[in-house]
N, CA, C and O atoms as a GROMACS GRO file, in nm:
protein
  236
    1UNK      N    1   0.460  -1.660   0.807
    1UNK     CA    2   0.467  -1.643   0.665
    1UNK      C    3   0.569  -1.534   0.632
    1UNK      O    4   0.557  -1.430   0.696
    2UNK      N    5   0.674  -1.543   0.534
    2UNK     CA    6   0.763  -1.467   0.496
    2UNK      C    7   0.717  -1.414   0.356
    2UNK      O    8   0.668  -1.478   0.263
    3UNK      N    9   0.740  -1.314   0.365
    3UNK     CA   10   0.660  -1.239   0.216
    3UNK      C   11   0.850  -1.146   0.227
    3UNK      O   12   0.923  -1.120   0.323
    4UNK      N   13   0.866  -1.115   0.043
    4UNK     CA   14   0.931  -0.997   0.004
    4UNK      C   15   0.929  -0.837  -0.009
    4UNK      O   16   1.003  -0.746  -0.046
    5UNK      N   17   0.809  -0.856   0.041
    5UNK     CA   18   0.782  -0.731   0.013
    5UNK      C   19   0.777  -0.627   0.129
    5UNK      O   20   0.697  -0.641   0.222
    6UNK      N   21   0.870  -0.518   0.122
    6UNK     CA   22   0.889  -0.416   0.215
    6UNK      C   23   0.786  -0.358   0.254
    6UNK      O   24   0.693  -0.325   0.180
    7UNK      N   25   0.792  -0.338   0.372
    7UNK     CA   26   0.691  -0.212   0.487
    7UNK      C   27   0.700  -0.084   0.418
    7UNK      O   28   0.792  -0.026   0.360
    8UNK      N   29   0.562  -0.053   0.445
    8UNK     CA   30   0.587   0.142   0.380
    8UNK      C   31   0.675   0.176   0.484
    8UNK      O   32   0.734   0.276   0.444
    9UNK      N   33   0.720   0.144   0.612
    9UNK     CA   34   0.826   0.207   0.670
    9UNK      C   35   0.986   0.180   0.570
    9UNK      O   36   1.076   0.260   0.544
   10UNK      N   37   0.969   0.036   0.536
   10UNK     CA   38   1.101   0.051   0.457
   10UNK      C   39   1.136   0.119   0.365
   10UNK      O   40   1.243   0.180   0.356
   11UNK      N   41   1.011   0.113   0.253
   11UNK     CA   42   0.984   0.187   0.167
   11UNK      C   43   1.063   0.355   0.217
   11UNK      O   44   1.165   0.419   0.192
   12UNK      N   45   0.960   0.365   0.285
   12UNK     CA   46   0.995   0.552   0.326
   12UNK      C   47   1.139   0.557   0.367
   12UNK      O   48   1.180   0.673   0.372
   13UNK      N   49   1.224   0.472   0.396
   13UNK     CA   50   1.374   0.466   0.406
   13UNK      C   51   1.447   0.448   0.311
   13UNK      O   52   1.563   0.490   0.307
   14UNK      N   53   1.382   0.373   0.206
   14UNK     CA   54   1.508   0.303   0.143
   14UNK      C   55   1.587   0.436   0.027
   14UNK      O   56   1.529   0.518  -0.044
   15UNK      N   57   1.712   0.416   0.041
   15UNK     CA   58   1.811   0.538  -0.047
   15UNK      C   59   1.773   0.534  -0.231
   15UNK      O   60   1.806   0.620  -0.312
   16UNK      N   61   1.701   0.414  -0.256
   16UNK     CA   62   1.688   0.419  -0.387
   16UNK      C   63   1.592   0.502  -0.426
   16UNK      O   64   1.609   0.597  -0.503
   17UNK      N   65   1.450   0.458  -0.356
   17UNK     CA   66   1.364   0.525  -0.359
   17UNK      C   67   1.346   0.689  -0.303
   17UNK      O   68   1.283   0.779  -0.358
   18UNK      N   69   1.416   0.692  -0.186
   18UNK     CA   70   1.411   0.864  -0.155
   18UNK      C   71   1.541   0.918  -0.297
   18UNK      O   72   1.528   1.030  -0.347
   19UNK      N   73   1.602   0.869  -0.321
   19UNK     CA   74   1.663   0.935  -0.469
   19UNK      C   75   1.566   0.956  -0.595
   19UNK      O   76   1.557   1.063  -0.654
   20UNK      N   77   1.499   0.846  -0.626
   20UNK     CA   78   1.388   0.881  -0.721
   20UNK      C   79   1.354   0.972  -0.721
   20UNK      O   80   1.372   1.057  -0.808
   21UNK      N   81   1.236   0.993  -0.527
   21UNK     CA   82   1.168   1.104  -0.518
   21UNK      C   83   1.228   1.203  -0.528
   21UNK      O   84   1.157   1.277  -0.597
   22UNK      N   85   1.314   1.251  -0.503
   22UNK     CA   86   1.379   1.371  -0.508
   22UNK      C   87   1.429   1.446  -0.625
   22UNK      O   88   1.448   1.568  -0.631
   23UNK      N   89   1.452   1.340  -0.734
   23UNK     CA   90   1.489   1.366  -0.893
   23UNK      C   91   1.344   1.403  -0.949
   23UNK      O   92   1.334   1.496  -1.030
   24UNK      N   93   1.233   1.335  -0.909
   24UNK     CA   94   1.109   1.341  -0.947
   24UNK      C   95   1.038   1.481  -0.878
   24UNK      O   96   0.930   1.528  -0.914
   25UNK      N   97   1.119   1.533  -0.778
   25UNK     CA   98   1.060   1.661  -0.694
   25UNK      C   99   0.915   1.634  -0.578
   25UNK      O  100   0.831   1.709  -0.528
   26UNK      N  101   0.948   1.465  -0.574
   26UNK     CA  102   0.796   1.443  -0.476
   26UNK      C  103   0.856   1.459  -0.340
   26UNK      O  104   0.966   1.419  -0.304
   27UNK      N  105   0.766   1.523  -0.270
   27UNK     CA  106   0.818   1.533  -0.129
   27UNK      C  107   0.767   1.393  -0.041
   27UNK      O  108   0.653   1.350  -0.060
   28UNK      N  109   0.853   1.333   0.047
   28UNK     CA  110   0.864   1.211   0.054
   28UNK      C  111   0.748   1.188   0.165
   28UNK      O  112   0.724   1.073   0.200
   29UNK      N  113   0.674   1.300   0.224
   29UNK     CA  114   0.563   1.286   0.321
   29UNK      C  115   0.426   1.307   0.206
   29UNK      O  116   0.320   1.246   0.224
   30UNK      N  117   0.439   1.374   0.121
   30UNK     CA  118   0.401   1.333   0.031
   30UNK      C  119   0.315   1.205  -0.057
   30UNK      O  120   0.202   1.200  -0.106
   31UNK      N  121   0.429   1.106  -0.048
   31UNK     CA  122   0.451   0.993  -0.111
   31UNK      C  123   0.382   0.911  -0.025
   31UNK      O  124   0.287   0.839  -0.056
   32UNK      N  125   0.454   0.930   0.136
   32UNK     CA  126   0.341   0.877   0.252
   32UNK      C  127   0.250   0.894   0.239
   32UNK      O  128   0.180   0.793   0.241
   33UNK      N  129   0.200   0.989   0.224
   33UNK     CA  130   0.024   1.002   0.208
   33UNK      C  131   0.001   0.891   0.124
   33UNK      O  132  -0.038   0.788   0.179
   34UNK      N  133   0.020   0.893  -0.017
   34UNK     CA  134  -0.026   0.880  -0.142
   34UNK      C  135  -0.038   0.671  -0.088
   34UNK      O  136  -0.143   0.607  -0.077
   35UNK      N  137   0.134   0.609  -0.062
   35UNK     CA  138   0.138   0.478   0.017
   35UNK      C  139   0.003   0.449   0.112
   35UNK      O  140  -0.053   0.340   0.106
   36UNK      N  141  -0.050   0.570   0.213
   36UNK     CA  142  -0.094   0.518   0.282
   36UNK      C  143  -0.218   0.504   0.241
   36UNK      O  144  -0.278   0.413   0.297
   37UNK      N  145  -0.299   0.584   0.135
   37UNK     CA  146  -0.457   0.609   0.065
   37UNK      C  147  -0.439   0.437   0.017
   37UNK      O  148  -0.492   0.329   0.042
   38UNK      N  149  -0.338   0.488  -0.061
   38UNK     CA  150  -0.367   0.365  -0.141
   38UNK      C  151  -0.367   0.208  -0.050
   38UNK      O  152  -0.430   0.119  -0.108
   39UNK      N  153  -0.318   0.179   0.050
   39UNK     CA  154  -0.326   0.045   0.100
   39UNK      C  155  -0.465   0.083   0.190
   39UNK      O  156  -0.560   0.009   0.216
   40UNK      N  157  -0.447   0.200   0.222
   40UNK     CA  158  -0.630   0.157   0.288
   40UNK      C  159  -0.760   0.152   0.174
   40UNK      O  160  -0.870   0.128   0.223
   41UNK      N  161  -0.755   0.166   0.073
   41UNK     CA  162  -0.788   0.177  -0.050
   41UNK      C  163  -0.821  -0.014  -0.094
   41UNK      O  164  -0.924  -0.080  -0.107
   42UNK      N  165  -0.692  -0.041  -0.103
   42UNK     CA  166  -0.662  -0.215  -0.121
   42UNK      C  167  -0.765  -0.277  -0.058
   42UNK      O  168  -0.851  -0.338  -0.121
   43UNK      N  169  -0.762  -0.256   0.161
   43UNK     CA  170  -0.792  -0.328   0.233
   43UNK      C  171  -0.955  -0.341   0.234
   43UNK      O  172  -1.032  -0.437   0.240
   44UNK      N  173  -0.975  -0.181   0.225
   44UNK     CA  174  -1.128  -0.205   0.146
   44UNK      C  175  -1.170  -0.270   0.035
   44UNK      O  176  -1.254  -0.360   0.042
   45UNK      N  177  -1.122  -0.237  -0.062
   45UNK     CA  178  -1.150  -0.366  -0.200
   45UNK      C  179  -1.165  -0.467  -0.107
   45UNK      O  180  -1.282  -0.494  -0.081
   46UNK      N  181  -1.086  -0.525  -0.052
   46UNK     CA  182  -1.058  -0.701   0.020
   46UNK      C  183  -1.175  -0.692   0.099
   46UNK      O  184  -1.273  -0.764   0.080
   47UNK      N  185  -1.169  -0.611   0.182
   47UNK     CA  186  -1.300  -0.643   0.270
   47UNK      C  187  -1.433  -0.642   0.205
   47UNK      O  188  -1.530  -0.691   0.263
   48UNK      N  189  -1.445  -0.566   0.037
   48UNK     CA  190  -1.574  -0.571  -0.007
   48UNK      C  191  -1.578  -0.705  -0.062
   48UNK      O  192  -1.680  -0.772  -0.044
   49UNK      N  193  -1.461  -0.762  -0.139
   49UNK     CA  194  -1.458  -0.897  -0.187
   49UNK      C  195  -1.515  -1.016  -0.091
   49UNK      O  196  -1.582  -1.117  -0.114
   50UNK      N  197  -1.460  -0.963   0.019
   50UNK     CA  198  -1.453  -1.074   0.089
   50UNK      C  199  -1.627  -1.087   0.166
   50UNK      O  200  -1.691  -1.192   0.178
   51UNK      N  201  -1.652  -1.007   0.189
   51UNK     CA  202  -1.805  -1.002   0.222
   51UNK      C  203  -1.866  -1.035   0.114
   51UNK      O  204  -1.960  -1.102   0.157
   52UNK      N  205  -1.881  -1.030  -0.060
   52UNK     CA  206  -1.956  -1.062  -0.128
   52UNK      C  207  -1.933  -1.187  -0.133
   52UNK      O  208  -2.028  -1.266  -0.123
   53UNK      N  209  -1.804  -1.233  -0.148
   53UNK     CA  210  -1.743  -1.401  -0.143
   53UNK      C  211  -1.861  -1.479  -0.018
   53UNK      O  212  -1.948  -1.560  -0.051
   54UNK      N  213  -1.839  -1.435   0.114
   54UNK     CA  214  -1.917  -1.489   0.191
   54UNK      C  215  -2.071  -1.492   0.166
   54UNK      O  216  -2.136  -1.594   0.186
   55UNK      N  217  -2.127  -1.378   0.122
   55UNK     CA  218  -2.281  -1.345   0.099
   55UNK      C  219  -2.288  -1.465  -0.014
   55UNK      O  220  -2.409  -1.483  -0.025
   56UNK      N  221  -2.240  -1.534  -0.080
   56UNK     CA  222  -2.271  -1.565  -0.207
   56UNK      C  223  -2.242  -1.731  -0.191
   56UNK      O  224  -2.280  -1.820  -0.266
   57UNK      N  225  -2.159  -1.742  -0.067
   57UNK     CA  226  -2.166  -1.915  -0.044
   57UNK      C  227  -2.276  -1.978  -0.002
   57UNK      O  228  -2.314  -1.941   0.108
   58UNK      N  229  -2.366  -2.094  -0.073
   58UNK     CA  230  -2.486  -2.127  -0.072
   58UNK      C  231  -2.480  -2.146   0.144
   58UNK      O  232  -2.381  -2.162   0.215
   59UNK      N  233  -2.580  -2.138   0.170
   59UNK     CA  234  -2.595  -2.210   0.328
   59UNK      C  235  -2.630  -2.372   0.390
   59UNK      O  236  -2.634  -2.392   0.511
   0.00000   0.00000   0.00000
């Protein structure tokens, strides 16, 4: 499966975005943190969805 969407490694590379941060004054390990809360953040939502999804299919 091909998806568009960049790796927080790309992310943490790419020149557009480390320019932002830097106009914005975020320090870019920083930003890592903040990338990484938040997708483990996501994967939980999914995993709670996904366990109620299952709990809730008749047997």
């Amino acid at each position: 499966m091909h998806t568009n969407e960049m790796t927080m490694s790309e992310v943490l590379r790419d020149p557009m975005i480390r320019q932002m941060l830097r106009a914005d004054r975020v320090p870019l390990g920083e930003f890592a943190k903040l990338l990484e809360r938040t997708a483990r953040a996501r994967n939980e939502a999914y995993a709670v969805e996904a366990q109620a999804a299952s709990t809730a299919r008749p047997h």
